[in-house]
Each structure stands twice: as C-alpha cells, then as structure tokens.
N, C-alpha and C positions, 0 to 999 in steps of 0.2 A: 504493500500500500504506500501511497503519497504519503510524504508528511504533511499534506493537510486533509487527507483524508482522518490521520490519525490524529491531529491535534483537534479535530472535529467528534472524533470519536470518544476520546479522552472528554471534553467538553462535557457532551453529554451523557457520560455515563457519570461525570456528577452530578448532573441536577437528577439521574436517575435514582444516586446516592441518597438525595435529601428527600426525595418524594416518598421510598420506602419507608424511608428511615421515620418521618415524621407520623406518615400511615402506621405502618405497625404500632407505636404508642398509644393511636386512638384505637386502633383494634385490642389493647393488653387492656383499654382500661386504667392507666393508667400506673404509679408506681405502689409493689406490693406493701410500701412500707407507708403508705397514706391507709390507712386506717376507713375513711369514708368511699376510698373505690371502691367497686364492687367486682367478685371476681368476673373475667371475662366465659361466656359462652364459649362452646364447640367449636361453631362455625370462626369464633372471630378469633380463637388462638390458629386456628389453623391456617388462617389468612394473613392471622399476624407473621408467621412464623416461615410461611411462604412467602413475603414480603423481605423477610430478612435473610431469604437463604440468596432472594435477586438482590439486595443489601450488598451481601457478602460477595456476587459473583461482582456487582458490578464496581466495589473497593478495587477488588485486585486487577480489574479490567483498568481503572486508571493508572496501577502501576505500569501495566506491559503494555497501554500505547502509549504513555508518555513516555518508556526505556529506551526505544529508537529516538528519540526524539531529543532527550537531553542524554543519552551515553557521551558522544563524543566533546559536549562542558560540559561533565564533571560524571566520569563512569564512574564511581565510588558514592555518589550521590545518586544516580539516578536506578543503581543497585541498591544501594540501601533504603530508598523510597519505595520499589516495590517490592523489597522485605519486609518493612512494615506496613503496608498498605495487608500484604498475605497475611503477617502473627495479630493484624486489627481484626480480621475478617473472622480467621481460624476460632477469636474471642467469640464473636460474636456468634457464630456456627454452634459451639458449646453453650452458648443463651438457650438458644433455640433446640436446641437437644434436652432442655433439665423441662424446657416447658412443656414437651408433648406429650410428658406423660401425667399433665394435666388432664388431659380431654379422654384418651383412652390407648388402649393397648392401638399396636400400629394396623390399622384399616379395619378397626370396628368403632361403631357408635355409641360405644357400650358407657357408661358412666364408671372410670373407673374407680369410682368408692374411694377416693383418697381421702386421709381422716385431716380437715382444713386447717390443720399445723404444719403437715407437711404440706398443702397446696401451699401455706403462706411462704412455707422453707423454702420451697422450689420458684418460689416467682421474685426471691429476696436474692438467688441464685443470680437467676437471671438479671434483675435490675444489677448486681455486684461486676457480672459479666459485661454489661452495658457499659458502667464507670469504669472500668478497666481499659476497654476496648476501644471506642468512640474517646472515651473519657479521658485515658492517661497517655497510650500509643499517638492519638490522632494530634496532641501538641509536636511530639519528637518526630513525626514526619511531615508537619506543615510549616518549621522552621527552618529543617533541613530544604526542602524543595524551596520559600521564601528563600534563602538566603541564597540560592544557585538561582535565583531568577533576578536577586538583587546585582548581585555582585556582576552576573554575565549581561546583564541589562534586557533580557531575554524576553521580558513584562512589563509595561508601565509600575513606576516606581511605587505611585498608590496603593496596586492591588499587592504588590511582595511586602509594602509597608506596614497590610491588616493584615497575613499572615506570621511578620515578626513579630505584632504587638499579640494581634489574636492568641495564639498558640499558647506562649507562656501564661498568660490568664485563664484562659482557658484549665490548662494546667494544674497553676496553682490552685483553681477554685474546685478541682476534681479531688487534689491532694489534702486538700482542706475537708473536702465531705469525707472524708477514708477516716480521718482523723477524730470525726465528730466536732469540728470545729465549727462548722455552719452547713444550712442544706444548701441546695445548686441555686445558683444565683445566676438568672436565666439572662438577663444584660448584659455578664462576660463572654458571654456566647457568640453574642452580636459580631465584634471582629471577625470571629471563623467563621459565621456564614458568610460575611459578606466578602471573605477572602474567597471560598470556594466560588462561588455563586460568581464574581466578578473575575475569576481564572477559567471558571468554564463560559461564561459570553467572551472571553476574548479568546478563546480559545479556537470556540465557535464560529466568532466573525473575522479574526484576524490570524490566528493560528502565531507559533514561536517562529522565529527569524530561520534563517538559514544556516547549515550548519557551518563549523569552521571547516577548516583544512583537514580531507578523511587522516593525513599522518601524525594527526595534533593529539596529544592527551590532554583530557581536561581544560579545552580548548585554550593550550598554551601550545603555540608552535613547537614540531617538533625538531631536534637537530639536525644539522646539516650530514646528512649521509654519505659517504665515498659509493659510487656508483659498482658494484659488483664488475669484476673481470670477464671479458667477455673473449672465451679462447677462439682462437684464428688460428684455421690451419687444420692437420692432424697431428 
C-alpha cells in the first residue's frame, strides 16, 4: 500500500478506537464500583464485549500502519509504538474474557447463577483491566509517538503539543486512582482525545510527509559508503 493509503488507514482506525471504546461503557453500564449502576443484561455484555474485541483489533491496526510509515524516523520508536499499542490491547482482551462469564457459559442463554459478589469481583476485574490498559500503557505510547512527530516535524506542532501534555496527565490521574488518591477526573482526559482525534483528521486529510533517504536510520543520514569492488576480467 501507498503511504497515504496507510496514513488514511491509521486515521481511521482511530476514530474506530474511540467509537468502540466509548460504546462499550454505555453497553457495561457503567463502572462496577458505582454502587447505583445497574448490572448490564445478556445482550449488552455481549455487544459490549464484541465492541472491545474490534477495540482491540483496531489499537494494534494503528500500530502496523503507522510502522511503515514512521520506521525509517525513528525504527526504535515506531517498534516500540506498536509494542505497546499490542500489551494495551492484549489488556484489554483479558477485560473482556473475566466479563463473559457474566452472561453464560460460551453459546448458551443460560443464566449463569453467579452469586453477585462474584458478578461485582468480575466486572471490578474488568474496570482494573480498563485502568491498566487504556489507562496507564496508553500515556507511554502517546509521548513516545508525540515526541517523534515533535522532534521530526512530521505533524503540526499543536497536535504532538496535546499528546506531550495529554499523556503525562492523563497518567498521572490513572496513577492516582491505583493509589486511592482521587477517582478519574474526566477533564484530564480532554488532551488525549483531542491528541488522537486531531492525528487521525490529519492523518486523514493530509497524511505524514515523505520519507527520508531509504539509507538513513532514524532519519539521520547515513554515512558515506566506499562503493563495493566490482571484478573485471576472469
């Protein structure tokens, strides 16, 4: 594929990121440690939970079409981006595996009679897996990618601006709820969407620049090579 096919593709499989992502919460019902939600029905864990399995596919789908795309500025960043992008998703895969056996054994409609300390345990799982995932991973690869979009100039300086600042707060206030020190404080959030959201419309409309020199690493020129001996004769 073009590299604009894939910084297109990249694009939208984040805003695909944020539609599941947002979706599944209103299908769970909310978090199991609010006391006034109510548990979610059959239908809606299963929809939840199918939302975050396309969640999951479409995380890692950002990493591997953004891999061509930023390897040659900065192969060590744009490996490590979809390392993380894979151990975010893998998280959140493990959410969705502690909650199905809320609704019932696999492909019956059966009510599995769980006694609702352990529904509570299993959905407190889940929300734990959430904070992990989304929560503590998704700072450490939105600073890393910001900073190779800062640095290479790769992106309006704006949008890598709300992924430097996003990320660590974001962070902090995930590290903070672990601790019991406050709940989520949905305001610090605001940066990281509007990092992603503003990397996938330019992504979308304008795609990343061209790349350097295929012989460059980490798009620093590479050294001057002596040309290989070329025998003449027998």
């Amino acid at each position: 594929m073009s590299a604009r096919v894939m910084s297109r593709l990249a694009g939208t499989l984040y805003l695909v990121t944020h539609v599941t992502s947002v979706a599944a919460v209103f299908l769970y019902g909310g978090s199991a440690a609010d006391p006034s939600a109510s548990p979610p029905g059959r239908v809606s864990v299963l929809t939840g939970a199918l939302l975050e399995i396309v969640l999951a596919i479409a995380i890692v789908g950002t990493g591997i079409a953004l891999l061509p795309l930023l390897w040659r500025w900065g192969r060590a960043t744009a490996g490590g981006y979809l390392a993380l992008r894979a151990l975010e998703a893998s998280v959140i895969l493990a959410g969705v595996v502690v909650l199905l056996p809320l609704v019932a054994q696999p492909g019956t409609p059966a009510d599995p009679g769980l006694d609702p300390a352990v529904a509570d345990g299993l959905r407190l799982v889940h929300d734990w897996t959430f904070l992990v995932g989304p929560g503590l991973i998704v700072p450490v690869h939105t600073v890393l990618l910001a900073w190779l979009l800062w640095r290479r100039g790769l992106a309006p300086r704006v949008i890598a601006a709300l992924g430097l600042i996003g990320g660590p707060l974001v962070g902090a206030m995930n590290l903070a709820v672990m601790f019991g020190l406050t709940g989520p404080v949905t305001v610090l959030a605001l940066p990281v969407f509007a990092w992603e959201v503003g990397l996938a419309a330019y992504l979308i409309l304008r795609g990343l620049p061209g790349q350097p020199d295929p012989d460059s690493v980490d798009g620093t020129p590479a050294p001057y090579r002596q040309p290989s001996a070329v025998p003449v004769g027998g």
